[in-house]
Residue, then its C-alpha position, 0 to 999 in steps of 0.5 A: x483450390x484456384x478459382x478457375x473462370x466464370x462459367x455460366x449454367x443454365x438453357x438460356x430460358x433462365x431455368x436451374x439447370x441441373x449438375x452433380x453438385x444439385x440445383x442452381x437458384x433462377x433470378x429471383x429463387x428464395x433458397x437456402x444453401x447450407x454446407x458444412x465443411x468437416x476436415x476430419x470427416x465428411x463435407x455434407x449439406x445440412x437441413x436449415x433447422x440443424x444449424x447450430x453454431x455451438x455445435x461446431x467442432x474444432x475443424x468444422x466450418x459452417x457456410x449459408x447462402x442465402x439467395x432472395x429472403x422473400x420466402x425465407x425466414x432470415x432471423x430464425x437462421x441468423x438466431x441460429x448463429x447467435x447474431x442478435x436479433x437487434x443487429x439484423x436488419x442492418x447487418x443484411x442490408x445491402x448498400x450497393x457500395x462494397x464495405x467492410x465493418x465491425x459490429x458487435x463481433x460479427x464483421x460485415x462484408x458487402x463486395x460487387x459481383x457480375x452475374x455474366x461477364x456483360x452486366x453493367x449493374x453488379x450484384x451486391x453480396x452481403x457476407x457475415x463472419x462470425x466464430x466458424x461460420x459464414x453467411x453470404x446473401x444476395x438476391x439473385x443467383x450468382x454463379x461464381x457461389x455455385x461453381x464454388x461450392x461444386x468445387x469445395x464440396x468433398x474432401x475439400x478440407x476447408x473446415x481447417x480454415x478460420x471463418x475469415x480465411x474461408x471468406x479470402x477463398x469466397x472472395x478470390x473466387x468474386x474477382x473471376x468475375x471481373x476478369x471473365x468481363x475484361x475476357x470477353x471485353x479483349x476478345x471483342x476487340x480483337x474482333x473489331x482489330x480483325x474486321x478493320x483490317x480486312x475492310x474498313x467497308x463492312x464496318x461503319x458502325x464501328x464507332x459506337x462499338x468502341x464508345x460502348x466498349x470505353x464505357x464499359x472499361x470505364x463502369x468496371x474500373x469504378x465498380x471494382x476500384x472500391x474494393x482494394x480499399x475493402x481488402x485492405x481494411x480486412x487485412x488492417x490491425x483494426x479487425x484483428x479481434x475478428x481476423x487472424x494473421x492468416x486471413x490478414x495475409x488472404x487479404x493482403x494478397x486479395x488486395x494486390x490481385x484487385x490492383x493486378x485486375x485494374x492494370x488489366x483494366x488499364x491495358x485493355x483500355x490501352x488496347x481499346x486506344x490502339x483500335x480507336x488509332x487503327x479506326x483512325x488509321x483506316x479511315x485517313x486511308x479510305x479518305x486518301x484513296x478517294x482523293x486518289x481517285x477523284x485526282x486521277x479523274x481530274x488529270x484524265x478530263x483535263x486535257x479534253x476540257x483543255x482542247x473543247x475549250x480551244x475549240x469552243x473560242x470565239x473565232x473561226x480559223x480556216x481548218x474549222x470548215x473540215x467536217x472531219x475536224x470534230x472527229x480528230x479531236x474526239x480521237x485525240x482526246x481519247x489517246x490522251x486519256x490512255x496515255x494517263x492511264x497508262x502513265x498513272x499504273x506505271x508510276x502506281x498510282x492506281 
C-alpha cells in the first residue's frame, strides 16, 4: 500500500466531516480509535473495553489512536496491553523532539508531523510498539492517521505484519506530510516566476513573500532532518530484541526517503534562489528602462537649454530687434526634438 498525498477533510468550519470510513476527530476531540487487523479474517473495529492483547492470534494485529487524553482513561487502555503501569506517564510524554528508545520492552517512537501542508508548528505523535500491537497518541487530529486507516481497513492484510514493520507503513505515510508543504511550497513559486515575468509593476511585495518562503524551507529542513536519525536508530542492532529484520530493512528505506524528502528541501531552496535571481534580474531591468528614459529626456531638452542659453547671454547683436526671432527659435527647437525622437526609435532606444 503506497502512501498517496495528504488530503485535507473537513467544511472548513473545523467540524468532523464524515466519510465511509466514519468520523474524523476536530482539534482538541478526545477519541479512541481501535482497530484490529486480521489476516485470516476480517478487519474490524474494536470497543476499547474488548482490548486484550494475550488474545491476538498469530496474524492479527492491534492499532490504538488515541487523539487528545483529556476525557480518555489512557492507563486502563495501556493496562490492557500489558505496559506497566509505573511506565506510563513517561512513555506518552510528548517532548516535541523526534525520538526513539527502548523501555522495559515496549519501543517508544516520538516523530513530527504536519497537520496542513502550511503549519509551521509540527504535531509530535508519541507511538508505543509492543508484541502485536501499536499505539499512536497526539493531541490533535492528524489527517494522514485517518486517511491511513481508510485505506488499510478491509482486506488490507496487514495482521501479517509485525508491530514495528506496521509502524514503518505508519511512518511512510508521515513523510506525506512533508512532501505535500514542499508541494504547496513549489507551486508558490512558480506562482511568483509567472507574475514576475509578466510584470514586475503588479509585484512589489514580492520580497517579503520570498523571505517568508525561505524561512520556511529553512523550518521544515530542521523539523524533518531529526528524523533520518531516528529511522536509523530503529533499523540499528541495538533494538534488534524489539525489531525484526523486516521492520529493520522498513527503516532502512525510511530512512533513505527522509535523506530524498531533504534533497527535495534543497532543490526547492535552489528554486527559491532562482526566483530571488529573477526578482533581481527584473528589478536591474526596470532600473535600466527608467535610466533610458530619463537619458532620452535629457538628449531631447538638451539642444533647447543649449539654444535659450545662446539667446539668453549678456550681449545684444542686431537681428535680435526681429520681433520674429523668438518664433524661430521656438520652431527650432521643436524640429530638434523630432529629430531625436526620430533618431532615437530608429536606433531602437525607445
Amino acid at each position: 500500500m503506497e502512501p498517496p498525498g495528504v488530503h485535507q477533510h473537513g467544511d472548513g468550519n473545523g467540524e468532523a466531516s464524515v466519510t465511509d470510513g466514519g468520523v474524523r476527530a476536530t482539534a482538541g476531540e478526545a477519541r479512541v480509535q481501535v482497530t484490529l487487523f486480521d489476516a485470516e479474517g476480517e478487519d474490524r473495529d474494536l470497543d476499547v473495553r474488548e482490548v486484550d492483547a494475550a488474545a491476538l492470534g498469530e496474524h492479527q494485529l492491534l492499532w490504538i489512536d488515541l487523539v487528545g487524553t483529556a476525557d480518555v482513561d489512557v492507563a486502563a487502555v495501556l493496562d490492557r496491553l500489558g505496559v506497566p503501569r509505573d511506565a506510563q506517564p513517561y512513555l506518552l510524554q510528548a517532548t516535541g523532539e523526534p525520538s526513539a528508545d527502548d523501555h522495559a520492552g515496549t519501543l517508544r517512537v516520538e516523530v513530527a508531523a504536519l497537520v496542513r501542508p502550511d503549519d509551521c508548528e509540527p504535531v509530535s505523535i508519541v507511538c508505543l510498539v509492543g508484541n502485536a500491537w501499536v499505539v499512536t497518541s497526539h493531541t490533535d487530529a492528524v489527517p494522514f492517521l485517518d486517511d491511513f486507516r481508510e485505506r488499510a481497513s478491509g482486506g488490507s492484510e496487514l495482521g501479517v505484519l509485525d508491530a514495528p514493520s506496521f509502524l514503518a507503513r505508519v511512518l511512510e505515510w508521515q513523510l506525506t506530510t512533508y512532501n505535500a508543504a514542499i508541494e504547496a511550497i513549489v507551486e508558490r513559486i512558480d506562482e511568483l516566476d509567472q507574475g514576475l515575468l509578466v510584470s514586475l509593476k503588479r509585484h512589489t511585495d514580492l520580497l517579503p513573500q520570498l523571505v517568508a518562503l525561505r524561512r520556511r524551507i529553512a523550518q521544515l529542513r530542521m523539523q524533518l532532518a531529526p528524523h533520518r536519525e531516528v529511522f536509523a536508530r530503529l533499523a540499528s542492532p541495538e533494538l534488534d530484541h524489539v525489531s525484526s529484520a523486516q521492520s529493520s530493512e522498513a527503516f532502512r528505506a525510511l530512512s533513505r526517503q527522509v535523506a530524498d524528502v531533504i534533497a527535495t528541501i534543497e532543490d526547492t531552496r535552489e528554486m527559491l534562489l532562482g526566483s530571488f535571481d529573477i526578482l533581481m534580474s527584473r528589478t536591474g531591468q526596470r532600473t535600466n528602462d527608467v535610466m533610458k528614459v530619463l537619458t532620452i529626456a535629457s538628449v531631447v531638452i538638451l539642444p533647447s537649454t543649449l539654444i535659450a542659453g545662446v539667446l539668453g547671454m549678456n550681449f545684444h547683436p542686431a537681428f535680435f530687434d526681429s520681433p520674429n526671432l523668438f518664433w524661430a527659435a521656438i520652431g527650432l527647437m521643436g524640429l530638434l526634438i523630432c529629430a531625436t525622437l526620430v533618431a532615437a526609435r530608429r536606433m531602437r532606444w525607445i
